[in-house]
C-alpha positions in Angstrom: 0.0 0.0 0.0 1.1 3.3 -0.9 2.3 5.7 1.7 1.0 8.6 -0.1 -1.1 11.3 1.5 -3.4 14.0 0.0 -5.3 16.8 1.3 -9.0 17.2 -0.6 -10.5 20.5 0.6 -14.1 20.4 0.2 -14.6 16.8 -0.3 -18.0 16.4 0.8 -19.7 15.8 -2.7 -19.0 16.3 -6.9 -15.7 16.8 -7.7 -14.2 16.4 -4.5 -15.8 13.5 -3.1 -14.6 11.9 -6.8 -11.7 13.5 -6.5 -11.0 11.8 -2.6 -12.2 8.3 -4.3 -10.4 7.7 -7.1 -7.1 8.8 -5.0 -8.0 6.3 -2.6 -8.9 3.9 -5.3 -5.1 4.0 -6.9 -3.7 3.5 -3.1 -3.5 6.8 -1.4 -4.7 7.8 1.7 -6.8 11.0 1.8 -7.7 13.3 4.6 -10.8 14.9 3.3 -12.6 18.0 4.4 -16.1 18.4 4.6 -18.4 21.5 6.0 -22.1 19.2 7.7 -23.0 15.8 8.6 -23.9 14.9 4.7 -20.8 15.8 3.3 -19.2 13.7 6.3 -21.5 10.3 5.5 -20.7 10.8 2.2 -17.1 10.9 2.5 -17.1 7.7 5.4 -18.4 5.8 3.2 -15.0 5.5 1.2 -13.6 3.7 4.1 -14.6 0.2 3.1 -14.0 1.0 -0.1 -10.7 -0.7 -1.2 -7.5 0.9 -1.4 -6.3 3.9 1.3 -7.0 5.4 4.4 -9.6 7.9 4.6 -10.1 10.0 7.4 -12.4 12.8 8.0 -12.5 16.6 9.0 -14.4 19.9 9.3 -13.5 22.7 7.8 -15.4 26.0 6.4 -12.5 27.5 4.7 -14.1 31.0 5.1 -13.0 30.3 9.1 -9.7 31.2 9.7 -9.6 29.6 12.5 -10.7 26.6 11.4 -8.0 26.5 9.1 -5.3 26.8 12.1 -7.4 24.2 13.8 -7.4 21.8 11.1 -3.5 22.7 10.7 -3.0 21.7 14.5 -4.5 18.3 13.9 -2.9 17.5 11.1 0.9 18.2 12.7 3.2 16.0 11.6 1.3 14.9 8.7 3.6 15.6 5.5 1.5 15.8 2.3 2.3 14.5 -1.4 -0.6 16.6 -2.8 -2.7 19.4 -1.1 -5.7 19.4 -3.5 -8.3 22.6 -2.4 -12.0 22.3 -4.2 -13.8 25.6 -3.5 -16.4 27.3 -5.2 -19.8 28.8 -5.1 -21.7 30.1 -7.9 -23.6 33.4 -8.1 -27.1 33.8 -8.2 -28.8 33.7 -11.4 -26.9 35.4 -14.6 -23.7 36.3 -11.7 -23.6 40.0 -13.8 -21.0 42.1 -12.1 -23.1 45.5 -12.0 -26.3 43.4 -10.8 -24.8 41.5 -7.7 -24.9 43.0 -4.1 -21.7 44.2 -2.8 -22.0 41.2 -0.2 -22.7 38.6 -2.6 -19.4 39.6 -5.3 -17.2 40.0 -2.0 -18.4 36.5 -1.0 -17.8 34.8 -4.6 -14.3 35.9 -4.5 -13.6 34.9 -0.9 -14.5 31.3 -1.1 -13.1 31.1 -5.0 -10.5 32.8 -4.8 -8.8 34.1 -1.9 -9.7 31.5 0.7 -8.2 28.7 -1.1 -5.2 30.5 -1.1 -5.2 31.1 2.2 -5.5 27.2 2.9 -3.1 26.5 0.9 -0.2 28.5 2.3 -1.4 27.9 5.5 -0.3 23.6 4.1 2.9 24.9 2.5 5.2 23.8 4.6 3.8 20.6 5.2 4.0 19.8 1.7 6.6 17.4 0.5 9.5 18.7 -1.5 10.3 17.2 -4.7 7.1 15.5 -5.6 4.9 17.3 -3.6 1.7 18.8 -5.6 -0.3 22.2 -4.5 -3.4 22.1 -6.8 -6.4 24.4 -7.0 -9.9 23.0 -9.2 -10.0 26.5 -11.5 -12.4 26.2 -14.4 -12.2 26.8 -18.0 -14.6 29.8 -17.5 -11.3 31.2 -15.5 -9.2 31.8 -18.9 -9.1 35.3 -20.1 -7.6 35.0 -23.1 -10.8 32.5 -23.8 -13.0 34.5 -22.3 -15.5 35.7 -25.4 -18.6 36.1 -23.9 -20.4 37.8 -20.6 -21.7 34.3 -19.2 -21.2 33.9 -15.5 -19.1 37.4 -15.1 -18.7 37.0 -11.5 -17.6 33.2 -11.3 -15.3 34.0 -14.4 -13.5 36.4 -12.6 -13.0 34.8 -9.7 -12.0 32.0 -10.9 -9.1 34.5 -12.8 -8.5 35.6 -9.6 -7.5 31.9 -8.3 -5.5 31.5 -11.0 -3.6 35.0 -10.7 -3.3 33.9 -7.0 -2.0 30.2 -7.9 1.0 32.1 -9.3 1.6 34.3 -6.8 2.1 31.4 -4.8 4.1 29.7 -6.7 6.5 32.5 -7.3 6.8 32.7 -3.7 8.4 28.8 -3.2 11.9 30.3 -3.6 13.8 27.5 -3.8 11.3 25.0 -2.5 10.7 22.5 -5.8 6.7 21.6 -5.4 4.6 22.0 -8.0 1.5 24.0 -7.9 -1.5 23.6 -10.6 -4.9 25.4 -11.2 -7.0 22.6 -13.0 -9.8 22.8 -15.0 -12.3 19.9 -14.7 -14.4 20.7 -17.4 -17.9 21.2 -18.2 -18.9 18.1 -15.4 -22.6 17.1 -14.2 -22.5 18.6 -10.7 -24.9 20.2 -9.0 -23.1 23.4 -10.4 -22.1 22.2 -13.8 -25.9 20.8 -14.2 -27.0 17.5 -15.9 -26.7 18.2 -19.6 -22.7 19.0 -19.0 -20.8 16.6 -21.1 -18.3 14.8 -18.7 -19.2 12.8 -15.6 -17.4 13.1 -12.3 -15.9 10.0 -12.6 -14.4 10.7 -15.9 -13.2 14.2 -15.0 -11.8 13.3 -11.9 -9.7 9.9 -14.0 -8.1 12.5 -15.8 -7.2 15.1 -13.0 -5.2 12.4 -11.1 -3.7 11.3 -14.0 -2.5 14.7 -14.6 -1.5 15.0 -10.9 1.0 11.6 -11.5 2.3 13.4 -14.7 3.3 16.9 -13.6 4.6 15.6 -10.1 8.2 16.7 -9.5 8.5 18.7 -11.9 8.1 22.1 -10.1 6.3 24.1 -12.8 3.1 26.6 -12.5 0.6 25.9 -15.0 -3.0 26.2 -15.8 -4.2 22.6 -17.5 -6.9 20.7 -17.8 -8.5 17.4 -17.0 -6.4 15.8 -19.9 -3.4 17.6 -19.6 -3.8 20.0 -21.7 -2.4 23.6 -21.1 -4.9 26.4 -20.5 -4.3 29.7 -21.8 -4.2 32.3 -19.1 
């Protein structure tokens, strides 16, 4: 059995709930993060599941001091992959001039800045070398692809994660993890719907096959679920 660990933020159902099986599923052992009681008995139910360990925790990531708690519990836990799944959508269209002031600053929060702040808060327990930071972006993130007004809001937050994502990265110094904002596409979630065109299964297949290929080699980038670069 592998001695691989990963850290799925927001784990509790869709992408990261697939994301925490097929990663136990190929051998590793996943702490997961989950926000109620659903998202726990959802993720629990991995644990007689073959393949690794699974073991639960809360965390809003909108707390900071959840995030130090969950830190604290975790000491002396040393991660291969710290994989944060965060996002909310906006209501209705997500227009820019038609959301509340409360409701943009909350979109780019949880999409953007408090993934971030989860993951630097994991940097250092985040193994050198082969050691993965990866954020789940979206295609809708991509500004040079960006050729329509759909979803203004989650667009642009979703930029911001990415802008952030390298940020971080430049800030490794000599420290040789890699760090990754992926793009799942267009996947039948709750958020993506049920006429999007990939299931979770098959999206998350490809993310963690991605994951295996870009691990060690220390690079930024913006890809997909196949691998495929992203333009910014």
């Amino acid at each position: 059995m592998s001695n691989r660990w990963a850290l799925v933020v927001g784990a509790s159902r869709g992408l990261g709930l697939g994301l925490a099986a097929e990663l136990k599923s190929r051998g590793w052992n996943v702490v997961g993060t989950v926000r109620d009681d659903g998202g726990e008995r959802r993720l629990r139910k991995l644990a007689d599941k073959p393949g690794g360990e699974v073991r639960v925790e809360r965390l809003d990531i909108n707390d900071d001091g959840q995030i130090a708690t969950l830190r604290r519990r975790l000491d002396g836990t040393v991660f291969d992959l710290v994989f944060v799944n965060a996002g909310i959508a906006p209501q209705g269209r997500g227009d820019a001039a038609r959301a509340s002031r409360d409701e943009a600053a909350a979109i780019f929060m949880t999409n953007a800045v408090a993934p971030t702040r989860v993951a630097r808060a994991f940097l250092d327990r985040v193994r050198n070398g082969p050691g993965i930071i990866a954020f789940m972006s979206s295609g809708l993130g991509s500004v040079a692809n960006k050729t329509d007004s759909y979803s203004e809001l989650y667009s642009a937050s979703k930029a911001a994660l990415n802008s952030l994502s390298r940020s971080l990265a430049a800030s490794l110094g000599g420290r040789q993890i890699t760090v990754l904002a992926v793009a799942p596409g267009w996947v039948r979630t709750d958020m993506g719907g049920r006429g999007a065109s990939l299931s979770v299964e098959d999206s998350v297949r490809g993310i963690v096959d991605v994951l295996g290929g870009r691990a060690g080699t220390g690079r930024h980038g913006f890809v997909d679920y196949r691998g495929r670069e992203v333009a910014w």
